[in-house]
C-alpha positions in Angstrom: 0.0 0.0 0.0 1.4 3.6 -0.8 2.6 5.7 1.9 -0.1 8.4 1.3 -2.7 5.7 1.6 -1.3 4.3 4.9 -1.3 7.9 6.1 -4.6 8.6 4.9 -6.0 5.5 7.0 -4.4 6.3 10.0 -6.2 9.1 10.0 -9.7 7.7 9.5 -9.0 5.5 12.0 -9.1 6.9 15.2 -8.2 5.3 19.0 -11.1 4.9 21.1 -11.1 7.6 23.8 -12.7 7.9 27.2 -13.3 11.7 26.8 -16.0 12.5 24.2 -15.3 13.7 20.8 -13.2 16.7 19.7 -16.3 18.7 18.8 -17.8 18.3 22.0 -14.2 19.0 24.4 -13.7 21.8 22.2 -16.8 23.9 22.9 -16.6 22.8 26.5 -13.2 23.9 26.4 -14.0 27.3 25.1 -17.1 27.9 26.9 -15.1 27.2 30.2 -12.5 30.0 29.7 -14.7 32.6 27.8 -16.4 32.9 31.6 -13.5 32.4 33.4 -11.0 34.4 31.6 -12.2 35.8 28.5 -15.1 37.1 29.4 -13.7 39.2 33.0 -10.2 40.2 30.9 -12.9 41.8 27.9 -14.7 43.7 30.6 -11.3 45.1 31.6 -10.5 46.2 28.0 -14.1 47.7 27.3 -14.2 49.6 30.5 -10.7 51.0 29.6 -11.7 51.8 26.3 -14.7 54.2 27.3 -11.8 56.4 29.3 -10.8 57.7 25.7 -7.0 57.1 24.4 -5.5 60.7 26.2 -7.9 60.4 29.7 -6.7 56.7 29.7 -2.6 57.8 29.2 -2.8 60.6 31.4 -3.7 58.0 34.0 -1.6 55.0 33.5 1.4 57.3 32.8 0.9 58.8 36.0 4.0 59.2 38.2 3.0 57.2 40.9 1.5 54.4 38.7 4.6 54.1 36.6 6.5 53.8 39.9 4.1 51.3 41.4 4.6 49.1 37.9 8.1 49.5 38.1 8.2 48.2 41.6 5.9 45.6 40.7 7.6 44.3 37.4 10.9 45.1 38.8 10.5 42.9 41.8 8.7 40.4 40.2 11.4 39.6 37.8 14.2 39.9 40.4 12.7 36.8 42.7 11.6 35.3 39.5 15.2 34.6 38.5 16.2 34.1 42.0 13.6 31.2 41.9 15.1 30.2 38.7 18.5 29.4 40.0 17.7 28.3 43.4 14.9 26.5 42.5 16.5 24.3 39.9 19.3 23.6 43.1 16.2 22.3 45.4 14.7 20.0 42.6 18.4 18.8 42.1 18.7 18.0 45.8 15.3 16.3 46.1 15.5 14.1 43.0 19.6 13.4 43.4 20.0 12.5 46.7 18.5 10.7 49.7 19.3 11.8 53.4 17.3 11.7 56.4 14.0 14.6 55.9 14.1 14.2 52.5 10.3 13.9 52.4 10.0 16.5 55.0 11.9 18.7 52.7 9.7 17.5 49.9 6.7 18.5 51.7 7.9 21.9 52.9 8.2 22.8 49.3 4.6 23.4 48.8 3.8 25.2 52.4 3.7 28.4 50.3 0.2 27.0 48.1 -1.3 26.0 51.4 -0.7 29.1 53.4 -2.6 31.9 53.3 -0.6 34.9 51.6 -1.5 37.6 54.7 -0.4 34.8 57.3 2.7 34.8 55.2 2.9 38.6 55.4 3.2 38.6 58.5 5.4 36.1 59.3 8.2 37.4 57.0 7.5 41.1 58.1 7.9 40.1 61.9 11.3 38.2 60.8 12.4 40.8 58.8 11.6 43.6 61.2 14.3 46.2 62.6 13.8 44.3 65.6 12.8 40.9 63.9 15.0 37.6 64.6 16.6 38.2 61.1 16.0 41.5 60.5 18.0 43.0 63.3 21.0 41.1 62.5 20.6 42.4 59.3 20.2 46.3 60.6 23.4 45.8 62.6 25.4 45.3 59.8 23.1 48.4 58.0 21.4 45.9 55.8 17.2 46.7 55.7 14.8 44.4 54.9 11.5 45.0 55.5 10.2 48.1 54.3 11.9 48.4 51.1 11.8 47.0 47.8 14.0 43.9 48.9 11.3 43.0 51.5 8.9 42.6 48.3 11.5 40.6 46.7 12.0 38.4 49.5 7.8 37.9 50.0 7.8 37.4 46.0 10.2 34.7 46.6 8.7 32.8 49.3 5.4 32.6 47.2 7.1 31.9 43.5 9.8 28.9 44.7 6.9 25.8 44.6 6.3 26.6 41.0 10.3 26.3 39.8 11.0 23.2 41.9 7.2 21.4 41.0 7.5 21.9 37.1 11.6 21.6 37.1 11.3 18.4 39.2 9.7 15.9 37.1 12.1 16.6 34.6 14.9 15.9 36.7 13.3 11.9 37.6 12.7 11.8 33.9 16.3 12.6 32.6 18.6 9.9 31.9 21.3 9.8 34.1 23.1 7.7 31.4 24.0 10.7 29.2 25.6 12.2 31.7 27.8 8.9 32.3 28.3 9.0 28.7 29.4 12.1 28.7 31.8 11.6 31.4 33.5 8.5 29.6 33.7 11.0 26.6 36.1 13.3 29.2 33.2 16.2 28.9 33.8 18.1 32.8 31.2 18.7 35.4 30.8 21.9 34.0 30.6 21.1 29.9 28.1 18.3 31.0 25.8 20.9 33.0 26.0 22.8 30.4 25.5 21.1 27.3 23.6 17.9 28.3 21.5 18.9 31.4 20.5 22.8 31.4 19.0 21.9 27.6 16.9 19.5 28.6 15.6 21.2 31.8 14.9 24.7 29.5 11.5 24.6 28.6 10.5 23.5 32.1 12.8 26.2 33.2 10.9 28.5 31.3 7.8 27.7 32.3 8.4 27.5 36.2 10.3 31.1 36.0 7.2 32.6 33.7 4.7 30.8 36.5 6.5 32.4 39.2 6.3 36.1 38.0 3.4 35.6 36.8 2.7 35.1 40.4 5.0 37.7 41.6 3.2 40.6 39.2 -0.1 40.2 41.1 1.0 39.0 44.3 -1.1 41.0 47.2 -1.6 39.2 50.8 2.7 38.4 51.0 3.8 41.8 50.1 1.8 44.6 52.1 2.5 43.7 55.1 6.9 43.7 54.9 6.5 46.3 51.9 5.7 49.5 53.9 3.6 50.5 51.3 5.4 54.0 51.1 4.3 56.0 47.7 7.3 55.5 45.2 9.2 53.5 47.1 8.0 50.3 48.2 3.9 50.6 47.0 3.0 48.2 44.1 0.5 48.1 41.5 -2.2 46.0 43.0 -2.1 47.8 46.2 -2.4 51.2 44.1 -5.5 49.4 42.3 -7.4 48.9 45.4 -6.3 52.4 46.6 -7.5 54.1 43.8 -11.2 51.7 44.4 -10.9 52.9 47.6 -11.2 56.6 46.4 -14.3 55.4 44.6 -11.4 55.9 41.2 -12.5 53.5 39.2 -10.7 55.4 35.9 -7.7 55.2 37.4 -8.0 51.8 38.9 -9.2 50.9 35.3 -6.4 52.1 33.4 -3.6 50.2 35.9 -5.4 47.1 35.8 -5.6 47.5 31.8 -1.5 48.5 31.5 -0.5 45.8 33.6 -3.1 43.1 31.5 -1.1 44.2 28.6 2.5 44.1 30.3 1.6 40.8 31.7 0.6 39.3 28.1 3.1 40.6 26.3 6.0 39.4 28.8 4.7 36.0 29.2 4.1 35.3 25.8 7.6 37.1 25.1 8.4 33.9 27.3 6.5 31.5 25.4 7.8 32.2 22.7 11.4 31.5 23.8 9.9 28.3 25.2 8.7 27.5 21.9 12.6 28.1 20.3 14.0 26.3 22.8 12.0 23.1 22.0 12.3 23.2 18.7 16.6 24.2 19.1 17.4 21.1 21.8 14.6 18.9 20.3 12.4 18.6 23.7 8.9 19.0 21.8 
């Protein structure tokens, strides 16, 4: 039988499935995130829209908004690559070796989706308080925590590391530890194997755990106002600003944040898709 032919049965014939047909996935599928996602997101947009292009500028280009999105971004994008590197080390740890509290360890991990942001607020701003158990060792040697923009960076942190070490992890158990004997036996270093055999095939999850994370980190709330101070272009971000400007019954201006940092938000991550994407396709991982 001719190739084309072969090809052109396999597609008639189809595996059975214990989901129901395409057709029927499909428009439960899009029906499911026109109300959860589309549907809020397009309210967003039309509501900005009815501001008018200069009353809608004039507001998002405010100076305090800009500062609260640069603190927000900013921060966001710091603990996201902090979370990057460290994380990866903690998945290494927890897949590579076995010591006594491993599973403890394990379990720790994912305290962050179980506790409530605020309770985690707190926490961290009592610890990293002039007077806190960390913080004040930290103001002796004229280090400050709390407060400041590193406060929100340590918050951002806490709440983005379960989302490197969960999507980096099974990756790790997956990844055949023969290649890396093989490259040994071929005299490749420690260094030339990390780098050539293992940080290509952890990329895409790599990318996806560090764009999960500030994701997170961009609209993170409960965590951050309590050790961020909150002070107006220092250490105020844009979500707080948001329910500030509700607060003052602003709904324009609380309109037009929401609606820069929608767009900010999709363009980065899918800025970060994309490179996902590449990287697939250049180390041959999808």
């Amino acid at each position: 039988m001719p190739p084309a032919a072969i090809a052109a049965r396999r597609w008639r014939v189809r595996a059975p499935s214990v989901l129901p047909g395409f057709g029927l996935t499909l428009g439960f599928t899009l029906t499911y995130l026109t109300l959860i996602v589309f549907v809020p997101l397009s309210g967003l947009a039309w509501h900005s829209a009815t501001l008018g292009w200069e009353n809608f500028w004039s507001l998002a280009l405010a100076p305090r908004t800009v500062q609260a999105l640069r603190i927000s971004f900013g921060t966001a994008l710091i603990a996201a690559i902090v979370n990057a590197i460290f994380g990866t080390l903690v998945a290494w740890v927890l897949v590579r070796y076995r010591f006594p509290g491993r599973r403890l360890l394990d379990a720790a991990v994912d305290l962050p989706f179980a506790l409530p942001t605020a309770v985690a607020g707190i926490a961290l701003a009592a610890l990293y308080a002039p007077n806190g158990w960390i913080g004040q060792p930290l103001a002796d040697l004229g280090l400050t925590v709390a407060y400041t923009p590193v406060g929100i960076v340590v918050a951002l942190v806490f709440v983005g590391l379960p989302f490197v070490v969960r999507t980096v992890q099974p990756v790790l158990q997956d990844l055949d530890r023969e290649v890396e004997e093989a490259a040994a036996t071929l005299g490749a270093s420690r260094a030339r194997t990390l780098r050539s055999v293992i940080l290509p095939a952890l990329a895409p999850a790599l990318l996806t755990g560090f764009a999960l994370a500030f994701a997170r980190g961009v609209g993170e709330y409960g965590s951050v106002i309590f050790i961020a101070g909150n002070i107006p272009f220092v250490s105020e971000i844009a979500p707080l600003l948001i329910v500030i400007r509700l607060e003052e019954f602003n709904t324009a201006a609380a309109t037009a944040i929401g609606a820069v940092m929608l767009m900010l938000s999709f363009g980065l991550l899918l800025l970060i898709n994309l490179i996902q994407g590449w990287s697939r396709r250049r180390f041959g991982h999808g």
